[in-house]
N, C-alpha and C positions, 0 to 999 in steps of 0.2 A: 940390161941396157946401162950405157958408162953413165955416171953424173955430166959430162960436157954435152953427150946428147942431149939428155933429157933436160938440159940447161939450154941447148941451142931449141929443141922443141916448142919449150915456155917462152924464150924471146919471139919465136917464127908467129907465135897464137896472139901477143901483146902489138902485132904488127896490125894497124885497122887495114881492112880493105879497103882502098879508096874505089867511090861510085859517084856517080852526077847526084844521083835523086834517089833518097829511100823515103817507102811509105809507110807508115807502122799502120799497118792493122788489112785485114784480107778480104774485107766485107765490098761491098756493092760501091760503095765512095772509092776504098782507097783503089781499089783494081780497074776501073772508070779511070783513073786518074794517072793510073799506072801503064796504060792501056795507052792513053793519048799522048804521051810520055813515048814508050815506048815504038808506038809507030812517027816519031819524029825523030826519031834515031839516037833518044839522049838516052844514057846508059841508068837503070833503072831498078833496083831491088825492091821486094815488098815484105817485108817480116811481119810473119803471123805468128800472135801466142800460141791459137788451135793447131789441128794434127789436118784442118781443114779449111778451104776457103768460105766465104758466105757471111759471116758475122751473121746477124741475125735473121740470114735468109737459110735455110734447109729441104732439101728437098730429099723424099727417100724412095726407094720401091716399094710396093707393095706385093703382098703373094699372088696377087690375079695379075701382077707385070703392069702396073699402070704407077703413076706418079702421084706423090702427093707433097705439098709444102707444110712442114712444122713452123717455120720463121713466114716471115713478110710474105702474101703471096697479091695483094690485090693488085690489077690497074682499074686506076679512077676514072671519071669521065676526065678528060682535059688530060692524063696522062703520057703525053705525046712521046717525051723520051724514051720512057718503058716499054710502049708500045713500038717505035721503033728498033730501037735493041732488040728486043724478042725478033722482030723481022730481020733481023742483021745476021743475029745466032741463029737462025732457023730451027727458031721456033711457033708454035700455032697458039694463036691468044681466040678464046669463045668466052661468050657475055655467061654468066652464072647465072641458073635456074632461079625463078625469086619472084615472089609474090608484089602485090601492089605497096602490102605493109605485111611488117610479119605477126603472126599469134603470136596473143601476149597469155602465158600458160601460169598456173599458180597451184600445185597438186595437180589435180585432175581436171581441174575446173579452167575453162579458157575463159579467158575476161573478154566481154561484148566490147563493141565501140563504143557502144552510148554506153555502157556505165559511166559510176559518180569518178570511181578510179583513174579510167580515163580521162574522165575530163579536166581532175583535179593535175593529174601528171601533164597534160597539154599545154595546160595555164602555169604549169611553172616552167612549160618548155618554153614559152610566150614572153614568158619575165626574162628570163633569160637570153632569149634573141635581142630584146630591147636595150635589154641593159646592154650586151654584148655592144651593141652600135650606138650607145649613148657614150659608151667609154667605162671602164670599171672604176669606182668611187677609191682612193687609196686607199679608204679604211679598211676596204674590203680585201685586201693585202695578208691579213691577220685574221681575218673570217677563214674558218673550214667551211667548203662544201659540207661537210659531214653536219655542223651547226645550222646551217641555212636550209638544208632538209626537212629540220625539225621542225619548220614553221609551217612545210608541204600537209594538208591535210587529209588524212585518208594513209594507214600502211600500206596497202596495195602500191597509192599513188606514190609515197616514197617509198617504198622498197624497185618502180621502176625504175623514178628517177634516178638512186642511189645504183642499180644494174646499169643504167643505159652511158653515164657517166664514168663507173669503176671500167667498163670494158673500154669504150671509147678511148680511155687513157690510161689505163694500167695504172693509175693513181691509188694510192692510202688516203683516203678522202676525209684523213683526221690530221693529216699535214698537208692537203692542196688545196690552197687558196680559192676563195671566189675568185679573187682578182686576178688567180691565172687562171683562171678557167674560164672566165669570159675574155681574157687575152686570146686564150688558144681558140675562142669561137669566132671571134672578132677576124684573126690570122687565115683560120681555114674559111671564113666565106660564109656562116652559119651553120646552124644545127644540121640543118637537111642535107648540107654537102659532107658535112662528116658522118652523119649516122645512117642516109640512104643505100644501097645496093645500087639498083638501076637507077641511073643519073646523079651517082654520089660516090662514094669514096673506095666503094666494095663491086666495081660494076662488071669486071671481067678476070678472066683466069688464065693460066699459061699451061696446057695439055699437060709440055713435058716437064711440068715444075717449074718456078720463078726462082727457085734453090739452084737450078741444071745452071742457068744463066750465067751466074756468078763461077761452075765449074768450067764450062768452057771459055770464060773470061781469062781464068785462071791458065787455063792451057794453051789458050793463046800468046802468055806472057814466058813460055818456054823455057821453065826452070827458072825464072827469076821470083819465085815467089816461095821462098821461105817459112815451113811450117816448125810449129813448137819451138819458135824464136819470139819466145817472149823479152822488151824493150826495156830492161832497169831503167835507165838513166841517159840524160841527153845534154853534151858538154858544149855550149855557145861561143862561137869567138867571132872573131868579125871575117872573118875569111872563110866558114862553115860548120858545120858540127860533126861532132864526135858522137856515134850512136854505139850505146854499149845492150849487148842482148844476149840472151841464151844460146845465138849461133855464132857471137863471137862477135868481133868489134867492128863497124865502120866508119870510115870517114870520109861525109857526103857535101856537098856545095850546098845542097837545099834541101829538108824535110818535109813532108808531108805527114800530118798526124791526122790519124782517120777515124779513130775511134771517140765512143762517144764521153763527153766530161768526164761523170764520174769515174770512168775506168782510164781513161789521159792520167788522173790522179795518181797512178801509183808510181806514174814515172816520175824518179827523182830530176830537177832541174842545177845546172848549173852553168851562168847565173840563176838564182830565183827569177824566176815568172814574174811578168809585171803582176800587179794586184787584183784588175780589172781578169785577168786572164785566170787566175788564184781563187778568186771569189766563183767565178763560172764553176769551176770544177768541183770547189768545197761544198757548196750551197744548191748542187743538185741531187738527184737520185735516179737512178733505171728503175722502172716500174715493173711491178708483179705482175706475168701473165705464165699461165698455162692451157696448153694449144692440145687438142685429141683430135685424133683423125679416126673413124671408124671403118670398114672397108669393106660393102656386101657385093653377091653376085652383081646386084642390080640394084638402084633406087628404087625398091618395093613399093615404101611411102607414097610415092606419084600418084599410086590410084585411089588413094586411100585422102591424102590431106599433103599439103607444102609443109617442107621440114624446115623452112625458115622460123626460128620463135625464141623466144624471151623466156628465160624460166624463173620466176622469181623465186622458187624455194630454193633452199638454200642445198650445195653451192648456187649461186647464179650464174645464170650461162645463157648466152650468143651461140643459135645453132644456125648453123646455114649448108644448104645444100650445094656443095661442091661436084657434084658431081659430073665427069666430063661425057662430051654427047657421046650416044650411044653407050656409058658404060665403066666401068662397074659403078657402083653406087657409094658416097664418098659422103660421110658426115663430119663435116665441121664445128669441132666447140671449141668457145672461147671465156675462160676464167679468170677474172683478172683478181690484182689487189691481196687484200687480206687471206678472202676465198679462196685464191688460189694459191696460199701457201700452205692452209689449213690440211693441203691436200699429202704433201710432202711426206707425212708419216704414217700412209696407209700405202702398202702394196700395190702392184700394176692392176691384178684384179679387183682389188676393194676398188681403187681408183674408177676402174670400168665399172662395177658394180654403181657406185655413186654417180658417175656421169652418165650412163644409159639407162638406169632406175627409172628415174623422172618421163623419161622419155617414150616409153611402152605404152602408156596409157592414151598417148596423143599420136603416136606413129605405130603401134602394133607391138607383139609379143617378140615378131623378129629380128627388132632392135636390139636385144640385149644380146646376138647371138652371131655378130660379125666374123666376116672370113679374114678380117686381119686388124689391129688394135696399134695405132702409132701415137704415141705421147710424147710430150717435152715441156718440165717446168724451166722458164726462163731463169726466171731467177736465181734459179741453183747451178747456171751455167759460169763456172768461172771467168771464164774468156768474154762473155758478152755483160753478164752481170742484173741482166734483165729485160725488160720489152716494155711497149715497143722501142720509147726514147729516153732519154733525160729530162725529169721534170723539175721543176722550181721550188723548194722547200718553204714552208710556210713561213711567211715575212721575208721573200727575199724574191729579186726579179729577175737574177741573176738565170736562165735558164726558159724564159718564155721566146717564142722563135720569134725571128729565124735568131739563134745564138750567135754574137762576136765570131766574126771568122779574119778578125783583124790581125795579120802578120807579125813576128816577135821575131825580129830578125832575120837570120834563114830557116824560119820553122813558119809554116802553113796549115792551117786548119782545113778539113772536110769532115764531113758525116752527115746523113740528113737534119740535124738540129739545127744545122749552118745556113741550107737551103733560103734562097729568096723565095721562093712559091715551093707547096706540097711540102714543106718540112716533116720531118715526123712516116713519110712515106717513102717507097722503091723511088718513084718519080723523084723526090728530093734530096735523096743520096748521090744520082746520076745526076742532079743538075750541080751539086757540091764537089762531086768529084770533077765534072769538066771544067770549075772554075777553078778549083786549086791547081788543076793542069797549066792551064793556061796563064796562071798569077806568077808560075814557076818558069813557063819559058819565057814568058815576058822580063823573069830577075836575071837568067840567067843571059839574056843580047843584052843588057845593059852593061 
């Protein structure tokens, strides 16, 4: 090849494409956003870092051909959007198998309701609702959960507390504050709406996966959705931005940025970011969780005991029975935090060894011996950075919901942390993505 090619080559690639509206990031927000966009006929790209759409939703097959969600799968009660969509995509939503309350397990030993354990973890779930609705004290800004534990009497009764907390939020609960954690109780509605199954936050399930959703989102956006175009840097002027990425350069009227804080961070800005905008993304973190799906003929368990339950030894783990009617049988764990990093440097098998151990004693021998084994630590996932959201770093309020989703020009915020209602959930991503939609055709009739 002469050097004047390979010179006109390099000029053709320094050329942006021009677009109306790019979206960075491929998750449930920005393709919502992209979607609404695109059916009003405004010209529309979505650049994804992954090789896949979903951000933190995944859905995979299993060997007996059924679906399962590694990422986000619940609809809430009150989840209307989600449940519409699913109706839209044609897909089938069924309420999840699920006891009154779930076994609280500890070894081998299930803990009674009238125990002292219980009662002691009750009373601080009690303190906690109150406070939540009195307002959180500032001091408590600089309080760890972890510190406030210490006062719970009874290790049973904290080591619930300290489970029912670490999963609910994916928190290191030695950098998250009281003060945001009765924010976030205050935000979602109380304890009960966040940590319940039936008539709470965990109520219903999508057949063909809550992951599929986000793929046929993606395919209905017909090649406008760019994978392994990761976003360096984003150039401001008053006329629009200049987006520079892994798939080469554009230049867009209006942005959408979808993804969540901490990971917005690696994009360089220029101009810098106002402050308010700078502090959001410095002063959060994606929280630690890792998700196993187990995968038998059948929900064996049924005749035997509800596989909904609490395991306090350690790892600690949220098990819930997912599985869809009629079939196969679909277990649910959830690891958050600390626990769930610990996990990182043991193998696929140790891993299942460690998360279905616990578990034989209360659901039978044929727990440890699944027809198929689905894992995903979030954490370790480049691209997402974590689960479920962006949390608020200890002394700092920067990241309690719904987050700033206040405009910087031509650049627009979505992602569930943005959401007016359900932040932190599927339902709050979809209601962030249709409003960045709509902030964006309304900039652009002006």
């Amino acid at each position: 090849m002469t050097q004047k090619k390979m010179n006109d080559m390099s000029n053709a690639e320094d050329v942006p494409r021009a677009i109306t509206v790019a979206v960075i990031g491929a998750g449930m927000a920005g393709l919502i956003a992209a979607r609404e966009l695109h059916r009003r006929g405004i010209d529309v790209v979505v650049l994804e870092s992954a090789a896949r759409p979903g951000g933190r939703m995944l859905a995979e097959t299993t060997a007996l051909g059924s679906r399962i969600d590694l990422g986000g799968q619940w609809i809430g009660h009150g989840h209307h959007r989600f449940e519409t969509l699913a109706a839209e995509l044609g897909a089938t939503v069924f309420r999840m198998h699920t006891p009154k309350r779930p076994e609280i397990v500890d070894g081998d030993s299930r803990i009674r309701n009238s125990s002292l354990a219980i009662a002691a973890a009750t009373t601080g779930l009690l303190a906690l609702e109150i406070a939540a609705r009195l307002g959180a004290p500032r001091a408590w800004k600089t309080q760890t959960v972890r510190s406030w534990l210490r006062h719970v009497p009874g290790r049973r009764a904290r080591r619930l507390l300290e489970l029912l907390v670490s999963v609910s939020t994916t928190a290191d609960l030695d950098r998250y504050s009281m003060h945001a954690f009765l924010e976030m109780i205050r935000y979602q509605g109380g304890l009960t709406a966040m940590l319940s199954t039936a008539g709470g936050a965990q109520e219903s399930l999508v057949l063909e996966g809550a992951g599929t959703l986000t793929e046929r989102l993606a395919a209905e956006l017909e090649g406008r959705v760019v994978f392994d175009s990761v976003v360096t840097a984003l150039h401001r002027d008053e006329t629009g931005v200049t987006v520079h990425s892994a798939s080469g350069t554009y230049r867009a009227a209006e942005v959408i940025v979808a993804v969540p804080p901490p990971m917005a961070a690696r994009i360089a800005h220029h101009p810098e970011l106002p402050t308010a905008r700078n502090q959001l993304q410095d002063n959060t973190y994606m929280g630690s969780v890792y998700k196993a799906i187990a995968v038998y003929d059948r929900p064996f368990w049924r005749g035997r005991a509800h596989a909904e339950l609490l395991v306090l030894t350690s790892p600690g783990m949220a098990v819930f029975d997912t599985s869809p009617p009629g079939g196969p049988g679909h277990l649910c764990v959830l690891i958050a935090g600390p626990e769930a990093r610990n996990l990182d440097g043991l193998d696929s098998g140790a891993r299942r060894a460690a998360v279905l151990g616990p578990l034989s004693a209360h659901l039978g021998p044929a727990v440890l011996k699944p027809a198929g084994w689905h894992e995903k630590p979030w954490h370790l996932d480049e691209n997402v950075g974590g689960g479920y959201t962006a949390l608020p770093d200890i002394g700092h309020d920067e990241g309690s919901f719904p987050a700033s989703s206040e405009r910087v020009g031509h650049l627009h915020w979505a992602g569930t942390e943005t959401a007016g209602e359900h932040a932190g959930y599927i339902e709050g991503a979809i209601e962030s993505g249709e409003r960045a939609a709509h902030e964006v055709i309304e900039t652009l009739s002006e």
